[in-house]
C-alpha positions as CSV (number, residue, x, y, z in Angstrom):
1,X,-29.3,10.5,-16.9
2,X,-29.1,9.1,-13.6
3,X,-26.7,8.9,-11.1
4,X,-27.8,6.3,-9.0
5,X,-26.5,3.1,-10.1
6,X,-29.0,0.3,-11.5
7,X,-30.0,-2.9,-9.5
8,X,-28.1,-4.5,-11.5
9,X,-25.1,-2.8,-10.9
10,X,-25.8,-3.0,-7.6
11,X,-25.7,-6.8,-7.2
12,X,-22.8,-7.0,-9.8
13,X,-20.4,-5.1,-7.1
14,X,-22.1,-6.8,-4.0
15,X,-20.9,-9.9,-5.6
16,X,-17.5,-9.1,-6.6
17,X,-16.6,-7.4,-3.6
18,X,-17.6,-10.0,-1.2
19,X,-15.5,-12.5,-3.5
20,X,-12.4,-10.2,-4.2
21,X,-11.5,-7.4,-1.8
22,X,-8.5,-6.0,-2.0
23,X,-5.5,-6.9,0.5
24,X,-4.4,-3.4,2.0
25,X,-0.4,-3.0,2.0
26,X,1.8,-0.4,4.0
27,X,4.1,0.8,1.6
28,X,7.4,2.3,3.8
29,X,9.9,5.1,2.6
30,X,12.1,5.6,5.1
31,X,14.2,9.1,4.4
32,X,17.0,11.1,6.5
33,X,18.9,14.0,5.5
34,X,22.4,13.0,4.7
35,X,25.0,15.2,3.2
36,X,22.8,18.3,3.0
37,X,20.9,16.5,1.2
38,X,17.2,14.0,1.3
39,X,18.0,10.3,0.8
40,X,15.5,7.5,0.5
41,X,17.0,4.6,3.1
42,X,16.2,1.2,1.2
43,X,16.7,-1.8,2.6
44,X,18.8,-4.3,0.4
45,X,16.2,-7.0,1.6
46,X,13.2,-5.2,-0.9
47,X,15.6,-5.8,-4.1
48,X,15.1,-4.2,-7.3
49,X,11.6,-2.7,-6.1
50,X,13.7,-0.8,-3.7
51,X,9.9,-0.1,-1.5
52,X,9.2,-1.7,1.5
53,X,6.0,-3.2,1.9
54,X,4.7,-4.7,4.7
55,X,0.7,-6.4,4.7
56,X,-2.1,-4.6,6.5
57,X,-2.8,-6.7,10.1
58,X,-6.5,-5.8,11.1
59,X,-5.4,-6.1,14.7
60,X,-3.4,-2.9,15.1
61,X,-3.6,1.0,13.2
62,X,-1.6,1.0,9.9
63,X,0.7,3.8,11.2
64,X,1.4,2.1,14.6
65,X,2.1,-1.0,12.3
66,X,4.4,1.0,10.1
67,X,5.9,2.9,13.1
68,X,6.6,-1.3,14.9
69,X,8.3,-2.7,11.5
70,X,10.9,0.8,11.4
71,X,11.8,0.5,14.7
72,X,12.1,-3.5,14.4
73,X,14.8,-2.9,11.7
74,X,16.9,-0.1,12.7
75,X,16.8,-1.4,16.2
76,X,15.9,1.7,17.9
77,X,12.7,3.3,19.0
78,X,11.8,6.7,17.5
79,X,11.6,9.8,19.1
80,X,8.4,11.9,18.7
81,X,11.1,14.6,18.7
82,X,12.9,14.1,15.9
83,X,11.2,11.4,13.9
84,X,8.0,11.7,11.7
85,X,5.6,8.0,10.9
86,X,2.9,9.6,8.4
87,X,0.3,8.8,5.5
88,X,1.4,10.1,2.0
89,X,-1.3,8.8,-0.3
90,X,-3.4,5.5,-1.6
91,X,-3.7,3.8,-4.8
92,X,-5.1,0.7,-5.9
93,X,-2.9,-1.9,-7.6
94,X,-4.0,-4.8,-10.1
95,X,-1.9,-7.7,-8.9
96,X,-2.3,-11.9,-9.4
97,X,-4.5,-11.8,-6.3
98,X,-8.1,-11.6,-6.9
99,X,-9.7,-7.6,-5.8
100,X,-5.5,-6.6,-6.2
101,X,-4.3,-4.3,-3.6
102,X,-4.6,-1.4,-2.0
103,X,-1.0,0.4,-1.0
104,X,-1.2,2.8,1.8
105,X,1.9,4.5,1.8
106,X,3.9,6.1,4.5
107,X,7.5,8.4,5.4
108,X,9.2,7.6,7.9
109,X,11.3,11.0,8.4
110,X,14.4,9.6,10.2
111,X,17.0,11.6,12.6
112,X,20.2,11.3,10.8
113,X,21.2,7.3,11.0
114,X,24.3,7.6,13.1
115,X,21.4,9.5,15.9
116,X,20.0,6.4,15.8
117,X,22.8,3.9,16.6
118,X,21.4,1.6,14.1
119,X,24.9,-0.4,13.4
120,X,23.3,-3.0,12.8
121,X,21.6,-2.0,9.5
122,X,25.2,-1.8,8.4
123,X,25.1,-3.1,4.8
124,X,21.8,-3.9,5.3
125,X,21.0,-0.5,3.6
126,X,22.2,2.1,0.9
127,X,21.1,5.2,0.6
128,X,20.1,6.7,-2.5
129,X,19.5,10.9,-3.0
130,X,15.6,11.7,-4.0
131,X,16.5,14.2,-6.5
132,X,13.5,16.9,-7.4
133,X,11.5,14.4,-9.1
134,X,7.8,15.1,-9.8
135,X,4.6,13.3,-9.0
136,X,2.7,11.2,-11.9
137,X,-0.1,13.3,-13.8
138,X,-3.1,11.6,-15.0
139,X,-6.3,12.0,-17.1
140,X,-9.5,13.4,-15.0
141,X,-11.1,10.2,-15.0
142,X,-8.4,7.4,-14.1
143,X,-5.3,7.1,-12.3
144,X,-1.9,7.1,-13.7
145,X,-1.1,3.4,-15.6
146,X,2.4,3.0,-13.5
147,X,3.4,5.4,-10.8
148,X,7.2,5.1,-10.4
149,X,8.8,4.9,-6.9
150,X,10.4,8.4,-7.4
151,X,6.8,10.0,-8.6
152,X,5.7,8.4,-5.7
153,X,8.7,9.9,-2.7
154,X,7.8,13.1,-5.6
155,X,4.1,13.6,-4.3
156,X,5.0,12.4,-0.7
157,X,8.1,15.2,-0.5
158,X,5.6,17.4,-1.3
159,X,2.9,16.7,1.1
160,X,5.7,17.3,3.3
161,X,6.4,20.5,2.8
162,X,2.8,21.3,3.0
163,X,2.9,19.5,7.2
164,X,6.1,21.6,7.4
165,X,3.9,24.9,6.9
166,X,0.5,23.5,9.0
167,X,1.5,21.0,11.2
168,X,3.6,22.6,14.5
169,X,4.6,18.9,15.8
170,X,6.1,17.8,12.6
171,X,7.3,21.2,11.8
172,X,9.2,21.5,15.3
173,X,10.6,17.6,14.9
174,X,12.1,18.1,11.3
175,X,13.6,21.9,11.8
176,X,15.6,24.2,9.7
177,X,17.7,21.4,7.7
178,X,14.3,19.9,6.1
179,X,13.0,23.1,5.6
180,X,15.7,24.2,3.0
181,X,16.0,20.6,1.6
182,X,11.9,21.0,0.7
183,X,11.9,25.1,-0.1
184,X,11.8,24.1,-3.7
185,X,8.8,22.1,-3.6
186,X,5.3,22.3,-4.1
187,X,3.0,21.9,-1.3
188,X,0.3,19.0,-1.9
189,X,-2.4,17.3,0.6
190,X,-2.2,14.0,1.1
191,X,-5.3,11.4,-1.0
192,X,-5.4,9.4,-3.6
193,X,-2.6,9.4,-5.5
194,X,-3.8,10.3,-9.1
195,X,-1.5,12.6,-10.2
């Protein structure tokens, strides 16, 4: 059997992608360490979702984008010293617009709010404790069929803790306080998020 795909197949997915590419999304998790403990900062704006997503300009990077709209909200810029703007993962979501969308998502590893002087977030936000959820497990073939905002901060704490271990900058930003907040936790590479 062949692994090249026919002709036929060819033109079939020439055709549908030049009709219905996906839109590309920046999904945002913003987290700090409050109370000993990791807490996903959700804006009251993003509802019952509780993500953030912001759409995919072609005209700048996705993680300058990302790092732009985090330091638009909580009014202050972030310091490469104590603040971490990375990739977690990708997935592809069906959605009512033709090709669906693609969701790149990102942490944003916040200093500890009050370091930040963001008062004017105040009751813009609430702050809800991660937990030790897990990530989403799926078949060898095909993604999960719904990925959960938890499974998701899940796979992304633990891509995390693998930076914290291989990745000096990051490792020197976050410290000793994220360190024992992620001991517990697997260490994953960032990809696809499959599960």
């Amino acid at each position: 059997m062949s692994s090249q795909p026919t002709e036929s197949q060819r033109r079939t997915w020439e055709t549908k992608g030049a009709n219905a590419s996906p839109a590309i999304w920046c999904e945002i998790l913003p987290i700090t360490l409050a109370d000993g403990q990791i807490v996903h900062v959700q804006r009251q704006q993003d509802g019952a979702s509780a993500a953030w997503y912001e759409p995919h300009s072609a005209v700048a990077h996705p993680s300058d984008a990302v790092r732009a709209c985090v330091e638009m909200f909580f009014g202050a810029t972030l310091d490469a010293c104590a603040a971490v703007v990375h990739s977690t993962a990708w997935r592809y979501e069906p959605s009512d617009r033709p090709g669906g969308r693609l969701i790149l998502t990102y942490l944003a590893i916040l200093p500890p709010l009050s370091a930040l002087g963001c008062a004017r977030t105040s009751g813009q936000i609430t702050l809800v404790p991660v937990g030790t959820g897990l990530p989403a497990r799926s078949g060898t073939l095909v993604p999960p069929e719904q990925i959960s905002l938890a499974q998701v901060l899940a796979h992304a704490l633990d891509h995390l803790t693998l930076l914290l271990a291989t990745d000096q900058a990051i490792a020197a930003a976050l410290g000793a306080g994220w360190r024992k907040n992620l001991a517990q936790r697997q260490q994953r590479p960032a990809g696809e998020f499959q599960g």
